[in-house]
N, C-alpha and C positions, 0 to 999 in steps of 0.2 A: 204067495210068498215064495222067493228064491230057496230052493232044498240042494246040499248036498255040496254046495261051491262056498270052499271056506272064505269066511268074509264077507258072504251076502245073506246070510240068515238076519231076517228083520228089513230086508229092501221090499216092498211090492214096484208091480208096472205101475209108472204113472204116466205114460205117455211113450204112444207110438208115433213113427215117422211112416208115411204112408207116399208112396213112391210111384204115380199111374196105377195106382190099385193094391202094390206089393208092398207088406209092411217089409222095408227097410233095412229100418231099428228102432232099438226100443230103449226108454229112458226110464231106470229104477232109482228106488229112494224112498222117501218117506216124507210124510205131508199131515198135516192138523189143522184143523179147523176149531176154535174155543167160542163161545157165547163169553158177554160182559163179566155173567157170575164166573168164571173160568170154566164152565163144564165144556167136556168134548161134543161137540157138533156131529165130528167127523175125522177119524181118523184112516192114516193107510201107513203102514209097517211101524217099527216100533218108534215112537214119538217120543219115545224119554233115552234115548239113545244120544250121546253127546256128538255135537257137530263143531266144527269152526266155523262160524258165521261170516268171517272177513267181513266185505264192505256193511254188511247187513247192519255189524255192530255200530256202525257210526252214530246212528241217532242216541243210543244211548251211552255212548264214549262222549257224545256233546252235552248229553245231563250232565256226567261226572265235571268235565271240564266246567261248565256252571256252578255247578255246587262247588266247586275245587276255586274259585275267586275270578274266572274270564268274565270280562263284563262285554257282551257282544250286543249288537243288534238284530234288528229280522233278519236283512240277507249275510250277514255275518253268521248270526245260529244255523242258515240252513245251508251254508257253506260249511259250516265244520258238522254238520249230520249227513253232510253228500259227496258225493263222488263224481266232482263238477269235469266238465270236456275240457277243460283249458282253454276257453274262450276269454277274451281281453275283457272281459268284465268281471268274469273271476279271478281275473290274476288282481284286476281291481282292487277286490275284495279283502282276497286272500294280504295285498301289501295293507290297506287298512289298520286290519288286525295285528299286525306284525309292529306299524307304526306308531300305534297305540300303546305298544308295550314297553317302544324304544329300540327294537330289533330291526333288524332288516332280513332280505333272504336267505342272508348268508345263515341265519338260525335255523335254518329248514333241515331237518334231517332224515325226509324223504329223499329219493333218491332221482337224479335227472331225470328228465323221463319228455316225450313231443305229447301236444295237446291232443285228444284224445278226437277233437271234432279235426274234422276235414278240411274243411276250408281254412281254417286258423293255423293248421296243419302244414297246409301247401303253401300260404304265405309266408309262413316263419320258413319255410326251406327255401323257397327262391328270394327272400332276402336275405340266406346265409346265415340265417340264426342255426342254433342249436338247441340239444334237450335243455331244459331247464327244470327244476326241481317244481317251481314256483309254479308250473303249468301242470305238475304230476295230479292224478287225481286225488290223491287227499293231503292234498298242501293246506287245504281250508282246514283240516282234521289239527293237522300238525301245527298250523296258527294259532287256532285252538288253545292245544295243549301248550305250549310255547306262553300263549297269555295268560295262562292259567298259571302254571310254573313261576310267573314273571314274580306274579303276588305271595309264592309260597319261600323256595329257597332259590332261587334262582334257575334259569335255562339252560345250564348246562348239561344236566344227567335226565331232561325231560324224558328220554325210552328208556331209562331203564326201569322195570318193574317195581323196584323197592323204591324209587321215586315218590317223592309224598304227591305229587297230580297223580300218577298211574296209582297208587294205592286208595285216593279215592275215587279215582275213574271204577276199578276194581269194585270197590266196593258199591257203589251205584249200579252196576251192574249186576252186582251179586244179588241187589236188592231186588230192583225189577225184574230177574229172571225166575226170583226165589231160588236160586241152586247156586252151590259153590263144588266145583267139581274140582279145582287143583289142578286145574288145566293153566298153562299160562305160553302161549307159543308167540312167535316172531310173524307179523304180519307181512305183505309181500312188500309194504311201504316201510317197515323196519319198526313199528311199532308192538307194546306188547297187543297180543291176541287171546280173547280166552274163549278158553273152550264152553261149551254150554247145551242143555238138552235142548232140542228144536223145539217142545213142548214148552222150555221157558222163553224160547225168541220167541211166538207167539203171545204169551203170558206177555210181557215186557210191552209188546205194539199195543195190546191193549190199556194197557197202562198211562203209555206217555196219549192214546186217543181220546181218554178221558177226563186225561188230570185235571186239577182243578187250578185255575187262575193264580199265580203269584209262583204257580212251582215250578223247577228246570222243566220238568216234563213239558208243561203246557208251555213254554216259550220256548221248547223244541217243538213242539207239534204244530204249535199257530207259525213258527217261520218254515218248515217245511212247508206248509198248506198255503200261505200266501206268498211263499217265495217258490216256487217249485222248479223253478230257470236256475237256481243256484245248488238246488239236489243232484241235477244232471247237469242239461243244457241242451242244446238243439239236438232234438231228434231222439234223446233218451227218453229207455221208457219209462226208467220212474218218473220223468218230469208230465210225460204225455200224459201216466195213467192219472196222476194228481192234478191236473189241470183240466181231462174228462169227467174228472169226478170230483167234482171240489169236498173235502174233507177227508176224502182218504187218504193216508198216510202210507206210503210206497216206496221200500227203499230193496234191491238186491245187491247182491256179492259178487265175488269169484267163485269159482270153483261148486256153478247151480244153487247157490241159496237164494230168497227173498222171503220176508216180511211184507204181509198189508195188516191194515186196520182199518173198520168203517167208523165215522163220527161217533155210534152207538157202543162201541168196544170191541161189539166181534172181530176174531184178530184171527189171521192165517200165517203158517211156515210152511216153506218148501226147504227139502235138500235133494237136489238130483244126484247121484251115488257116482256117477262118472265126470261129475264136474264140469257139463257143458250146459249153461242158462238159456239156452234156444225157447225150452217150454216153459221156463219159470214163470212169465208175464202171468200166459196163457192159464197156468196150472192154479196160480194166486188168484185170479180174475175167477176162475171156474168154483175154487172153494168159497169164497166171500158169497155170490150168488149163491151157493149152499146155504150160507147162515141167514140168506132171505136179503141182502145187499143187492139192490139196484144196480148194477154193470152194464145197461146197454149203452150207455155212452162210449163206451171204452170195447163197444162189441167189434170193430177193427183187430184191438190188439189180442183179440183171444183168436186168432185166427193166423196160424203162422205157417208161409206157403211154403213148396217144396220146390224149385223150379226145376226145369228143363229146358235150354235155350234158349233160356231167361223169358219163359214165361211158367206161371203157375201147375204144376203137374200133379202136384200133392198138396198132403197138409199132413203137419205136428198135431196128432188130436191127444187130446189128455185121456187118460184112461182113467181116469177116478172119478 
């Protein structure tokens, strides 16, 4: 553990950058590992320490939204629990939802933004398009909540926190985290954001991996797991790792968070303290094979090179 540098009492190393032999740098933060019953597997710096989870939260911002009156489908549920690349399948999606409720994009009150994937990317520029809201990565989120809204008092005041959908999004969340910390921040999408101990993101993955049939949980878990194109989309890793591993449940954030959970409930958090996800995949992947989860499929992605001249010169190894 970090001694003596205000602000990082409660980080340990979770991963070094190794560089033709020289470590780097090095990535702090804090990680847990829970069994089904919730006991600790495996812990590294303080776990009951409150994080922003940002994108992490979506799967479970997707129960509330359920329980709050959206009536979605598979790739609709796992469009509003992901943090899709903007590809013309999502925008798909995303107008579905939207048209279902009687809205259009103009209800979107995510913020323009270019698709995330490349090639969809480079098309929309050399035909002179522009950012679009409807391409931003959680416009499935904000659909979501928009349809959810639609059934309560209307779509107009959807982000604000006193909002009757954000107040049972809230509460959905308070429940599967078990913790109510009085945290309530502004996400980068302009949505509310709550704070939460990394111990309850874990707790929570668990949760919606087990749920039982007929509940939001389970029709958040079963469209993640069969829709995994619509969590990400080309070349993301939450889509890779869930489609290496059929029944894992995979989703990270901004600012170094991620969630997993295996079909059995063992459920993983990471936070990397300086807020770059380079080793999140890697670090999530290394704890679940802790709690005795089969990972070789997915033994690629725990493997994140260093280059040099654009070839391999190192590697991000986890240190926990």
């Amino acid at each position: 553990m970090s001694k003596g540098v205000p602000g990082v009492d409660g980080f340990v190393e979770l991963a070094t950058v190794v560089r033709s032999g020289f470590v780097e740098s090095r990535h702090f933060g804090m990680a847990v590992a829970l069994s089904p019953s919730g006991a600790r597997v495996f812990t590294a710096g303080d776990v009951n320490a409150v994080i922003l989870p940002r994108s992490t939260a979506k799967p479970l911002q997707a129960v509330g939204t359920l329980v709050a009156g959206a009536v979605l489908d598979g790739p609709e549920t796992a469009i509003a629990a992901g943090s899709h690349t903007g590809e013309d399948r999502h925008v798909a999606v995303v107008d579905k939802i939207l048209g279902a409720a009687g809205l259009d994009r103009s209800a979107l009150g995510c913020p323009p933004d270019w698709p995330e994937d490349e090639p969809t990317r480079f098309r929309l520029i050399s035909e002179g398009g522009a950012p679009d809201a409807v391409r931003m990565n959680c416009s499935g989120k904000h659909a979501a909540m928009l349809a959810a809204a639609v059934t309560l008092t209307g779509p107009a005041d959807y982000l604000d926190p006193a909002s009757p959908v954000q107040q049972i999004i809230q509460a959905e969340i308070e429940r599967l985290t078990e913790a109510t910390t009085g945290i309530v921040t502004v996400d980068g999408c302009g949505a509310p954001l709550l704070g939460m101990p990394l111990i309850g993101l874990a707790r929570s993955f668990s949760l919606l991996a087990t749920a039982a049939p007929g509940t939001a949980e389970h029709q958040v878990a079963t469209a993640m797991r069969e829709h995994p194109e619509y969590v990400g989309g080309r070349g993301h890793l939450n889509s890779d790792t869930m489609r290496l591993l059929p029944g894992v449940l995979a989703k990270g954030g901004a600012e170094g968070v991620i969630a997993m959970a295996a079909p059995d409930g063992h459920a993983v958090a990471v936070k990397v303290i300086d807020g770059n996800p380079r080793a999140t995949t890697a670090l999530a992947l290394t704890l679940l094979e802790k709690c005795g989860a089969d990972v070789t499929a997915a033994a690629a992605l725990r493997h994140v090179p260093v280059l040099g001249g654009g070839q391999p010169v190192g590697e991000i190894v986890p240190a926990i």
